[in-house]
Phi, psi and omega in degrees: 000303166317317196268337155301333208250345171266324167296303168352279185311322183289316173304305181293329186266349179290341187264325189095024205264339193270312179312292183309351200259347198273358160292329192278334192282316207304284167353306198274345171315294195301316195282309139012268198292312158333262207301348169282285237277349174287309190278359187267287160352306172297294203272011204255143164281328175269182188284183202296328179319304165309319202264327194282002193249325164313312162337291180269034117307310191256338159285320167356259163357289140356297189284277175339326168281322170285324159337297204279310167267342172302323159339294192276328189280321179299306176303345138258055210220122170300120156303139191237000000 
């Protein structure tokens, strides 16, 4: 069982598939938060200030976590 589930990983880690799939989970976060903050943005009653600072309350965070895997991803990938 162990040595199938160490081959597994080794096909995943030789393709790079686990780094590609958590770019893509990022990716698909930022597009997530994109269309909320457009339809939050749209429908919202309050001024404009306000509504830019909810935003960036909540994108904030965000930003720092795509930082952080984009980071890991260039960076675990060899320059050739």
């Amino acid at each position: 069982m162990i040595s199938t589930l160490t081959r597994v990983w080794d096909w995943i880690d030789k393709r790079d598939i686990d780094k590609h799939l958590l770019s893509m989970a990022v990716f698909y976060g930022t597009a997530k938060q994109v269309t909320w903050a457009m339809a939050f943005a749209a429908a919202s009653p309050r001024p404009g200030l306000e509504v830019a600072a909810i935003i960036a309350a909540v994108t904030g965070p965000y930003a720092a976590l795509q930082a952080a895997a984009l980071k890991f991803y260039f960076e675990s990938r060899p320059t050739q």
